[in-house]
C-alpha positions in Angstrom: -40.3 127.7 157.8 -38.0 130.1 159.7 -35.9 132.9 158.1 -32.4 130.9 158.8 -33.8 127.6 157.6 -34.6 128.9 154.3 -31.1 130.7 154.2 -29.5 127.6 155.2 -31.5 126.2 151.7 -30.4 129.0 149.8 -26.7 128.4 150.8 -26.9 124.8 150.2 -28.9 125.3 146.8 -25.5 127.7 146.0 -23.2 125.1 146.5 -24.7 122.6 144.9 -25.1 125.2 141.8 -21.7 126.0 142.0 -20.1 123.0 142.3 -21.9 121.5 139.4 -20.6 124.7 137.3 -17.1 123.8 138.5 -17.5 120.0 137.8 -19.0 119.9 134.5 -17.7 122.8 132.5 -14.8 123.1 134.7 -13.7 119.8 134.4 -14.3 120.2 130.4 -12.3 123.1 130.6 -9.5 121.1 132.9 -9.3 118.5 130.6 -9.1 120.3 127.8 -6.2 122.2 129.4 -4.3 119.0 130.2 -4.6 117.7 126.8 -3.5 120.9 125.6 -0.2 120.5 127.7 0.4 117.2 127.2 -0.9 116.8 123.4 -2.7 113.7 124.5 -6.2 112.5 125.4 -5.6 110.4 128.4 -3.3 112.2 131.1 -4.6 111.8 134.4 -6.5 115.3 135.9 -3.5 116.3 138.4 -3.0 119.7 139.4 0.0 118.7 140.9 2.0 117.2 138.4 2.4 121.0 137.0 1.5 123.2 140.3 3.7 121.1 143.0 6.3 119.1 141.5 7.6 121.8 139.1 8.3 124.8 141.0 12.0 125.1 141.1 12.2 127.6 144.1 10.6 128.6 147.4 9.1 126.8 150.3 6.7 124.4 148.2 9.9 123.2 146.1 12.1 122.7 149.2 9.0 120.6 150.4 9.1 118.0 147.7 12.5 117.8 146.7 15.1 116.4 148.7 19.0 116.6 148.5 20.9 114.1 147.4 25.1 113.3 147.3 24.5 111.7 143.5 28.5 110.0 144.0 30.8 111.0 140.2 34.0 109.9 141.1 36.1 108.5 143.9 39.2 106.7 145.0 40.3 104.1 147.7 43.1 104.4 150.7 46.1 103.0 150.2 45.3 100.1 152.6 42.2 99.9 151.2 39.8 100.9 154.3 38.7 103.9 153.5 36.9 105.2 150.5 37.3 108.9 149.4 33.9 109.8 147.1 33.3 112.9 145.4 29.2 114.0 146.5 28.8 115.9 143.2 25.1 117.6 144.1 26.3 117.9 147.6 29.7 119.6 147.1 31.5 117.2 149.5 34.0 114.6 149.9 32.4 111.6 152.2 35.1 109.7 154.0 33.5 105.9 153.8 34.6 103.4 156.1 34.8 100.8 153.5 34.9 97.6 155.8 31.8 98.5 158.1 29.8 100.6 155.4 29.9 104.0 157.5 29.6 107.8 156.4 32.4 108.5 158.4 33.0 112.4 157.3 31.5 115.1 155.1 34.2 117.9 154.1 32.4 120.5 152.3 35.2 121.6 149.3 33.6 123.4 146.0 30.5 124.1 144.0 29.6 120.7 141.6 32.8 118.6 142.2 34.1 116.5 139.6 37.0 114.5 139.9 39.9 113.4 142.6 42.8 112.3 143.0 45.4 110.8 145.7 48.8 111.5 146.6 51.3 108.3 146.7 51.7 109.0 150.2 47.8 108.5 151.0 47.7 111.7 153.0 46.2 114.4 150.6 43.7 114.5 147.5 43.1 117.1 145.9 38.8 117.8 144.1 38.0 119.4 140.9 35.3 122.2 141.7 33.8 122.3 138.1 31.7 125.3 139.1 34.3 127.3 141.1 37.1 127.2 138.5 39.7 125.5 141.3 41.1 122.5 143.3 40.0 121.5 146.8 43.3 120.6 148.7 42.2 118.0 151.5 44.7 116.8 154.3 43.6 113.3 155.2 44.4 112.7 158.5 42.8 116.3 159.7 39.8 116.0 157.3 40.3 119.5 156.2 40.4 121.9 153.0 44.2 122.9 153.7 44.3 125.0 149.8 42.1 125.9 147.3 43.7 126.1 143.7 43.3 128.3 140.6 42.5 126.5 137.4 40.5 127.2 134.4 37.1 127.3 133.6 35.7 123.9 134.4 38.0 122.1 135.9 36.9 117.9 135.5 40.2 115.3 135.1 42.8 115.3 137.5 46.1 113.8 137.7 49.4 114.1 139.3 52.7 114.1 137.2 55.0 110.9 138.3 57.0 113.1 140.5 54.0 114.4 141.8 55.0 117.9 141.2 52.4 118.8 139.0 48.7 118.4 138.9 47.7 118.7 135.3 43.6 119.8 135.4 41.5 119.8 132.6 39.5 122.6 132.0 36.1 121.3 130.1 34.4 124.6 129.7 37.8 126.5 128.9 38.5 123.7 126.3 42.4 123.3 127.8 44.7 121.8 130.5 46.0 123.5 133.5 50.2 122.9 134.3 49.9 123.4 138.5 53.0 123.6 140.2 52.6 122.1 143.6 55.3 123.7 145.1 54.3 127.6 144.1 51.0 126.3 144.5 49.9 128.3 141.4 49.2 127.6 137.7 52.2 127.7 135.5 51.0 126.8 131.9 47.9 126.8 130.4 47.8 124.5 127.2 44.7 123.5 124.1 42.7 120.7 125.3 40.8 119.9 122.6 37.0 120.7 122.9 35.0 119.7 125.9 37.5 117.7 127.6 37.3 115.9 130.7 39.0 112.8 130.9 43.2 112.8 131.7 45.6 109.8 132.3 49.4 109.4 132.6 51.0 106.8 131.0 52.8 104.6 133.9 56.2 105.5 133.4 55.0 109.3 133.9 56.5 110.5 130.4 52.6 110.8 128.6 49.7 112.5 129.7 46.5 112.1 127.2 43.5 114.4 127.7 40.3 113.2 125.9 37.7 115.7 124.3 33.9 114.9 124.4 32.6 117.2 121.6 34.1 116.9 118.0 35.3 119.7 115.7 32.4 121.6 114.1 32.5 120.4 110.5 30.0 120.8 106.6 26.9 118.3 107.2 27.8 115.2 105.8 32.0 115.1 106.8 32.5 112.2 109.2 32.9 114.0 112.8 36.6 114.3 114.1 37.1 114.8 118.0 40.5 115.2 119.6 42.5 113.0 122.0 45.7 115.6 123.4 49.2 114.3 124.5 51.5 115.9 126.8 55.1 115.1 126.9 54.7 114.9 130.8 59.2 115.2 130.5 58.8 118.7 129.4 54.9 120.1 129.8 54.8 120.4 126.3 52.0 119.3 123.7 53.4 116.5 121.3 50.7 115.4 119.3 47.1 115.5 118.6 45.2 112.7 117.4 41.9 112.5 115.7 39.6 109.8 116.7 37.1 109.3 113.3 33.4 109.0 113.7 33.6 109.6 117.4 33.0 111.5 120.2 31.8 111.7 124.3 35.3 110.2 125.5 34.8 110.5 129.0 37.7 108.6 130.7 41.2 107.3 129.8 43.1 104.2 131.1 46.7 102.9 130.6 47.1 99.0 131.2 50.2 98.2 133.7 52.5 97.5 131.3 51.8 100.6 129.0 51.6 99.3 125.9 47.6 100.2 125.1 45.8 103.3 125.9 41.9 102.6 126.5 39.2 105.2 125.9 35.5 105.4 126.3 33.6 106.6 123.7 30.2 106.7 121.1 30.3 106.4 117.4 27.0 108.2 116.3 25.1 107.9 113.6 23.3 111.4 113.3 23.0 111.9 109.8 20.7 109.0 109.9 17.1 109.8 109.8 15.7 109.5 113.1 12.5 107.7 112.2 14.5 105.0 110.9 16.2 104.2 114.0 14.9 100.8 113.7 16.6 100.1 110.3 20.3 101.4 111.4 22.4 102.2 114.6 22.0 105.9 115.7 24.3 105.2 118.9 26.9 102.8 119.1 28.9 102.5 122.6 32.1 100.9 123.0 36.1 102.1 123.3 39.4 103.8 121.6 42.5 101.8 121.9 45.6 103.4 121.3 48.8 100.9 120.7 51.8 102.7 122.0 54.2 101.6 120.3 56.3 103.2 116.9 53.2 103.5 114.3 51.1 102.6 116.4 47.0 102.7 115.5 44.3 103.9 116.6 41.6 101.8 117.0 37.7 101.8 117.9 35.7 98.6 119.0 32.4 98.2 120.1 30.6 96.8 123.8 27.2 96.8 122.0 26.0 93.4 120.9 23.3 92.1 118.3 19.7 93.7 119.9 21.6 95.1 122.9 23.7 98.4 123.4 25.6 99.5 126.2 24.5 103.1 126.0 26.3 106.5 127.9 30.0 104.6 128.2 31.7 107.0 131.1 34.3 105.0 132.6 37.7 102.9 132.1 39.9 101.3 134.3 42.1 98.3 134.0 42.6 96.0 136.5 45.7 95.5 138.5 47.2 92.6 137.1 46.1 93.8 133.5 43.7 91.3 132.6 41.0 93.0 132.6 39.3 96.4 131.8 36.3 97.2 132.8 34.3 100.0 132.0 30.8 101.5 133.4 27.5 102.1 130.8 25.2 104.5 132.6 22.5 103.9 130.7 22.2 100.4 131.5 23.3 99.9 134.9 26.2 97.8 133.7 29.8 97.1 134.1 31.3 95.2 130.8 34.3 93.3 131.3 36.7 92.8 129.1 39.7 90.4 128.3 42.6 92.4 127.9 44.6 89.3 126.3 41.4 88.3 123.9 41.9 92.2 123.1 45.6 92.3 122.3 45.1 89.3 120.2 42.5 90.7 118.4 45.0 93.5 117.5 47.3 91.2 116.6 44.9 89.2 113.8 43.3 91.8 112.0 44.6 94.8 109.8 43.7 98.2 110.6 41.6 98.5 107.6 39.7 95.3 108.7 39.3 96.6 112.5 37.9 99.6 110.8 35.4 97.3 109.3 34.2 95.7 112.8 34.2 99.1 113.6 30.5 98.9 113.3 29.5 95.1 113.7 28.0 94.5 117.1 28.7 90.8 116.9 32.5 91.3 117.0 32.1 92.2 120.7 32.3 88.5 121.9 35.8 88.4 121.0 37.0 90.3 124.2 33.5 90.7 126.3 33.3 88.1 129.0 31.1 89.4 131.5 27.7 92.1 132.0 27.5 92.8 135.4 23.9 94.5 137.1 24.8 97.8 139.3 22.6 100.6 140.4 21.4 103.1 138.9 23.8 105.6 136.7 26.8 103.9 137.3 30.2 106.9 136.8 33.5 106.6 138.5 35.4 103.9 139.2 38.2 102.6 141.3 39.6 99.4 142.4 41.4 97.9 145.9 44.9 98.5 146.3 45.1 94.9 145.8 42.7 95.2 142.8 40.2 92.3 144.5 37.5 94.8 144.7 36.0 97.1 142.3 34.3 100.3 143.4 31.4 101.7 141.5 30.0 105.0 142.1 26.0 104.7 141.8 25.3 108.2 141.2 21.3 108.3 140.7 21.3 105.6 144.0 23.0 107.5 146.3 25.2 104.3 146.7 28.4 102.8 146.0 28.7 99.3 144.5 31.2 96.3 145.5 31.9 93.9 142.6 34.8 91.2 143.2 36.8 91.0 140.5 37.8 87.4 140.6 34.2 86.2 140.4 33.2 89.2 138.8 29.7 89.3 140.5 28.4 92.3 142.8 29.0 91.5 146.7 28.2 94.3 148.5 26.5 98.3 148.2 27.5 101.0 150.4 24.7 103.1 151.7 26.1 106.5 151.5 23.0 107.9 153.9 21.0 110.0 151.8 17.3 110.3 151.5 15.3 107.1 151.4 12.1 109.1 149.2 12.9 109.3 145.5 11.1 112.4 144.7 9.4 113.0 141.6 12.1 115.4 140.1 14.8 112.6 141.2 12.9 109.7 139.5 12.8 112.3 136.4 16.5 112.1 136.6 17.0 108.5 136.9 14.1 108.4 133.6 16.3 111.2 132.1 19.6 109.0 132.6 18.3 105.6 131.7 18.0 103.7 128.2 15.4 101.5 128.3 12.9 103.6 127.0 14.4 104.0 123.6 14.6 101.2 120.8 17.1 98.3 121.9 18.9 100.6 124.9 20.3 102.8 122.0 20.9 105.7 123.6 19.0 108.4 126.0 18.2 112.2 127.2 22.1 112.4 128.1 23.4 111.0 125.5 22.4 113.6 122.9 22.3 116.1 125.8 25.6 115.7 128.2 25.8 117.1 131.7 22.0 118.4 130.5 23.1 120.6 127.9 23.7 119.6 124.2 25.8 117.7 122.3 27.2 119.9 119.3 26.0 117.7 116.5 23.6 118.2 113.8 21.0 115.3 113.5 18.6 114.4 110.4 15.0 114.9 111.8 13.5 114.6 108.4 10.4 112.0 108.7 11.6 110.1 105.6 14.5 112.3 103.6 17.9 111.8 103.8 19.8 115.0 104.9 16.4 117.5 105.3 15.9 119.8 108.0 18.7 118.9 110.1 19.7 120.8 113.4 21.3 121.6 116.1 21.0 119.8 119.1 19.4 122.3 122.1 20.7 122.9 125.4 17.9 121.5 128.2 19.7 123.8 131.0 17.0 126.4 132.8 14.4 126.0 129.5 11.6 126.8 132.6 9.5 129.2 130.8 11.5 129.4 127.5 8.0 127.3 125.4 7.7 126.8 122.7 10.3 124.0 122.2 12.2 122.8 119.2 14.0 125.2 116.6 10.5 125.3 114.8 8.5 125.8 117.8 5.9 122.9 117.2 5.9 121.5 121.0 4.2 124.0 123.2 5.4 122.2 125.9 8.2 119.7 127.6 5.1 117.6 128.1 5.0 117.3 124.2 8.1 117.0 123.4 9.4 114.4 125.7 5.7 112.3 125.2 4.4 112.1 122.7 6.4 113.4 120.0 9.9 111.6 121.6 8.2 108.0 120.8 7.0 108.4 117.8 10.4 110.4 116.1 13.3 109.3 118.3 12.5 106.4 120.3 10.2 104.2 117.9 8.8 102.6 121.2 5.8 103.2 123.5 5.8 106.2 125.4 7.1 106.6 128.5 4.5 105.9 131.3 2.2 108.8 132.5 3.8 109.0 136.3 7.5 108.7 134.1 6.3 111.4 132.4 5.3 113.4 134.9 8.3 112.7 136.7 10.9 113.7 133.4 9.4 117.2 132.6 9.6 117.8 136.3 12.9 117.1 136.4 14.0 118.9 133.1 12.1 122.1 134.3 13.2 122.3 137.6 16.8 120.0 138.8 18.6 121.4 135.6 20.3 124.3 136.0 23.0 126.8 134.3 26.8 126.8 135.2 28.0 129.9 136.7 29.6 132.0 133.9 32.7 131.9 135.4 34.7 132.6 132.0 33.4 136.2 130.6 31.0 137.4 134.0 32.3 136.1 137.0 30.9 138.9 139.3 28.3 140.8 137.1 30.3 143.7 136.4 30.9 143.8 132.3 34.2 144.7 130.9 34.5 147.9 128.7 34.3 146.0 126.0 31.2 144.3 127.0 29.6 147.7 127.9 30.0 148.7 124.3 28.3 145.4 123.2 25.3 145.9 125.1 24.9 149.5 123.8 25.1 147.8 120.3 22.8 145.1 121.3 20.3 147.6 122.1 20.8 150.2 119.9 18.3 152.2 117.9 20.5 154.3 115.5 23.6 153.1 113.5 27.2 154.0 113.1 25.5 157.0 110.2 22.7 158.4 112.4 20.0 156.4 111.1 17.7 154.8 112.9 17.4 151.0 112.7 13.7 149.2 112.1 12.4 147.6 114.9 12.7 144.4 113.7 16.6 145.2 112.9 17.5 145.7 116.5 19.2 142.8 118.6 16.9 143.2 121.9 13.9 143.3 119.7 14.0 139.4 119.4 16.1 139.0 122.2 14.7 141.1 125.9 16.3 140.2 129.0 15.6 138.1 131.2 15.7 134.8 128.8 16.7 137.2 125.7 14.1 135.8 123.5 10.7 137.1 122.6 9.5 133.3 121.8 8.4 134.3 118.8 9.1 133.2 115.0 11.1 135.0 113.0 13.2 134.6 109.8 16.5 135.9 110.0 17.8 134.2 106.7 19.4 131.3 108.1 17.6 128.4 105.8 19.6 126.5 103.7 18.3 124.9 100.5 17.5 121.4 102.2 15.5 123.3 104.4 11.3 123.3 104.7 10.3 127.0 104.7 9.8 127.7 107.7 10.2 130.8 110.6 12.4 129.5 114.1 11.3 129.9 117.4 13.5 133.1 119.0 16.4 131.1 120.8 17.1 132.1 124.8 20.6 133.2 124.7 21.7 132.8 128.4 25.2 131.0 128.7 25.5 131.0 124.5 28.9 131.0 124.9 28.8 127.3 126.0 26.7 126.0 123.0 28.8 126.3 119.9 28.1 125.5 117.0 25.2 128.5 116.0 21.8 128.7 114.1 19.7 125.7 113.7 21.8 123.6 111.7 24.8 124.6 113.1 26.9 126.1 110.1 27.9 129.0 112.2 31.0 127.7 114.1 31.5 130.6 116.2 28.9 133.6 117.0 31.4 135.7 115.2 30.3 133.4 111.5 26.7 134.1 112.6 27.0 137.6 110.9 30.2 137.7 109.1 29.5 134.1 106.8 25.8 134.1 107.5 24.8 137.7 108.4 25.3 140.0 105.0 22.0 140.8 104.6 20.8 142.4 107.4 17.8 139.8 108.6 20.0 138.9 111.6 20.1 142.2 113.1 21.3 145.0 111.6 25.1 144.5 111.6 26.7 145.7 107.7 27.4 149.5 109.3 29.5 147.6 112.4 33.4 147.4 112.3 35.5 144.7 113.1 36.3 146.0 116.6 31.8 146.6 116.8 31.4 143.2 116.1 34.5 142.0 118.3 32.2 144.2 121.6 29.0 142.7 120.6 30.2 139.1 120.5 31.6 139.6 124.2 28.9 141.1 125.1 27.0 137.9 124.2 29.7 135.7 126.1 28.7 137.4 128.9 25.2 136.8 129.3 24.0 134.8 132.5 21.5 132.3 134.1 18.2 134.3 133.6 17.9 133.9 137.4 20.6 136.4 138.0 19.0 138.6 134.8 15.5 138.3 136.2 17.4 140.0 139.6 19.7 143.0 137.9 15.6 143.6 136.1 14.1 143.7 139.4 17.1 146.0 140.6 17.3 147.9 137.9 13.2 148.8 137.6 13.2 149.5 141.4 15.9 152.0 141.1 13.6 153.4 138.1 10.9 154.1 140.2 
């Protein structure tokens, strides 16, 4: 036997060692790391699932992901040709050629557009850029951006005063309305909004605007929840009322019939001091409408699109139908359009006392009164619009890349316009259609969205307790840029998306089988890679901190107090919370339990963008950050904040307002320990 035969052996001998080493033990030690992750026994062995599809950046990422235009909103031409549709992920406008289904433009305007709107005319609409604080001005005929607009922080619901010399614009983040004079082209008023507005309509003889809130005021754990519907004396740009919709909140979208008498809203009544686990026993989302009579005294009135076994989950929005007949109003949970009888409503109205209305408030058989159709769309249906001659109805298929045709005579889909984007549905964008969708929780009830809007949080305090009414209740958590943020919930028992969305999701909030392993897979994907932070346009628009927020940051990471001394470790604010995610994702106790509480430490919170995600602390007593040390704080287990003064405190909170994506923090670190080199 030659020298290079016997090598050849040796080499061959090697391989096959070392591939049974890598097979056997290895695969022991892969499987044990998958069921590890995914706190089950059965996930398939794929690398990829966590290697490939959940990179967020670089070459691999743009490899697997596509973009898509994901349609919000949209309007029609005044001849009814042409549709105008706001590209939300793709920060255009697409011209449609609605009679021979054609793409016929793309006008880039701003970053995450929201909502448009149309002059009489037909010649101009103007965009809400909800993540560049203004208003894409678009001249038709040109197919240009002829202005951009100032507005608040935010910017979602548009509309144009009757004279169309305003454009009131509704600033969700800033929680308040923007008065634009279209003339000086500039903002003249700014006015209270509620809180987490987005939806604006004028009544049609011009005189009433109402803007509708989404969140509702932070209030003791029990209290029914409260959530704000604003109205604007259009005649003099002046607020004239608020009023409080009761055991409500998400109202995305307002309608006025033709004839102005009733003002429709879209809305959930939830149920969140109901223990989770017994989701099966009582309603924890119901889904249906506001109606507000105008008239002298008039009520205000909730009714429900949800019926016995079925619910009509993520209402977004409401439109009436030309000849008043009919509203109609999109569940993106569901893929449906319910349809209902605007005259079966009124008499409704008319029958029943406010105090029995009240009652059907909550009985899901009371819907076949004034529900006369379900009509199938695509997935995630948003906006919607109808023909100037109100035959068609126009439905913005956002998760489809597609807009929907329903005639409204026959009330049955006829057409879907193919707005051109990719055919593959990656594995992030199935994540999002999973994220999006109902029918993995008990009876279509509610899902990811619901609790967690625009993929943030909600505001509202649920009962988690396994069996106890009104233990261990907390704050809903924002899902934006959580990418390396584990563990996950406030007591940090879900060392991974994986867990929390498998296995522990079906068992404490859904109360039905899991969601599929490729769903799965494709859901954490999406949640730790296509969901990302607003700009924080409000407090850091460039970077650059204020003087004030200079200050805070020294107190954030000081060592000594206001006397000299110097402050314990565990006392300072960066101890527990180092750039880039400001957490140390560790436990602590910072003497925020309350006495229906389990005692227990929390896992360290990421504070990037906190100033979006009022209420504070895990149950969400703290209203503002400011409560978080002046109710909450007096003993020093929060940080080490009795020595601080008012104006201390006042630096260290706007300080806090102005933290960041921990994208842009993870560059100033890499700035900042280059420059220290």
């Amino acid at each position: 036997m030659n020298t290079s035969r016997i090598k050849l052996i040796i080499v061959g001998v090697v391989i096959i060692i070392l591939g049974l080493l890598i097979y056997f033990p290895g695969r022991k030690l892969a499987r044990g790391h998958v069921n590890y992750m995914t706190a089950v026994e059965g996930h398939p062995l794929l690398c990829t699932n966590c290697h490939l599809y959940m990179l967020a950046e670089g070459p691999i990422a743009k490899m697997v992901n596509k973009d898509y235009y994901s349609p919000f909103n949209l309007a029609v031409s005044n001849d009814g040709s042409q549709l105008y549709v706001v590209a939300q992920d793709a920060g255009e406008l697409l011209i449609i050629d609605a009679i021979n289904n054609k793409v016929q433009k793309h006008i880039q305007v701003g970053n995450h557009p929201h909502s448009i709107v149309l002059t009489t005319d037909g010649k101009k609409v103007f965009i809400s850029n909800q993540w560049s604080d203004n208003i894409s001005v678009v001249d038709l005929p040109s197919g240009i951006v002829t202005d951009t607009l100032k507005t608040g922080n935010g910017p979602s619901g548009i509309t144009l005063s009757k004279d169309e010399k305003y454009l009131y614009v509704v600033n969700t983040f800033g929680s308040d309305l923007t008065v634009i004079d279209l003339i000086k082209k500039q903002e003249v008023k700014r006015l209270p909004a509620g809180f987490d507005p987005t939806g604006i309509s004028i009544s049609p003889n011009g005189e009433k605007v109402y803007v509708s809130s989404r969140r509702a005021h932070v209030v003791p754990y029990g209290e029914p929840i409260i959530t704000d519907i604003m109205e604007l004396d259009a005649t003099k740009n002046q607020i004239s009322e608020v009023h409080g919709m009761l055991d409500a909140y998400l109202m995305e979208n307002i309608s006025f019939t033709p004839s102005g008498d009733l003002a429709l809203i879209s809305l959930i009544r939830p149920k969140s001091l109901v223990p989770m686990v017994q989701v099966e026993r009582g309603w924890m989302m119901n889904h249906g409408f506001g109606v507000i009579e105008q008239k002298e005294n008039g009520r205000i009135i909730q009714l429900l699109i949800d019926e016995p076994n079925s619910y009509y989950s993520d209402p977004y929005d409401i439109i009436v139908s030309k000849d008043g007949k009919k509203a109609f109003i999109s569940s993106s949970a569901v893929n449906t359009i319910s349809v209902i009888d605007i005259d079966a409503l009124r008499k409704v109205l008319d029958e029943y006392t406010e105090k029995e209305l009240d009652f059907y408030a909550n009985d899901l058989a009371f819907s076949k009164n004034y529900i006369i159709k379900r009509i199938p769309t695509g997935s995630c249906p948003k906006g919607l619009a109808l023909s100037p001659n109100g035959s068609r109805l126009y439905v913005a298929e956002q998760l489809d890349d597609k807009i929907g045709v329903i005639d409204t005579k026959t009330l049955e889909p006829i057409a879907r316009l193919d707005l051109g984007g990719p055919k593959r549905i990656t594995v992030a964008r199935r994540g999002r259609q999973v994220f999006s969708n109902a029918s993995g929780t008990f009876q279509n009830q509610y899902t990811c969205y619901t609790c967690h809007p625009d993929n943030h949080e909600d505001g509202l305090v649920y009962n988690m307790a396994g069996k106890d009414m009104g233990r261990n209740v907390t704050n809903t958590q924002s899902l934006r840029e959580i990418n390396g943020t584990a563990p996950f919930k406030w007591n940090g028992k879900n060392q991974t998306v994986y867990k929390q969305d498998g296995m522990r999701f079906s068992t404490v909030l859904t109360r039905t089988e899991a969601f599929s392993f490729p769903d799965l897979d494709a859901l954490v994907s999406y949640i730790l890679t296509g969901i990302k932070n607003p700009p924080n346009l409000l407090y850091n628009p460039t970077g650059e901190l204020t003087a004030s927020q200079q200050r805070g940051k020294e107190i954030f990471e000081r060592k000594v107090d206001n006397f000299g001394n110097e402050i314990p470790e565990n006392g300072r604010c960066v101890t527990c919370h180092p750039a880039p995610y400001f957490s140390n994702f560790q436990f602590e106790d910072v003497g925020s339990l309350s006495e229906s509480d389990d005692t227990i430490k929390f896992d360290t919170p990421h504070l990037n963008n906190i100033f979006t995600s009022a209420p504070y602390l895990h149950d969400g007593k703290a209203k503002t950050l400011e409560e978080i040390w002046t109710l909450y704080g007096g003993q020093d287990q929060h940080g080490y904040v009795n020595d601080m003064t008012k104006m201390d405190l006042n630096d260290l909170v706007n300080y806090l307002k102005s933290l960041r994506s921990a994208k842009y923090e993870s560059k100033k670190e890499k700035v900042l320990n280059a420059s220290s080199r």
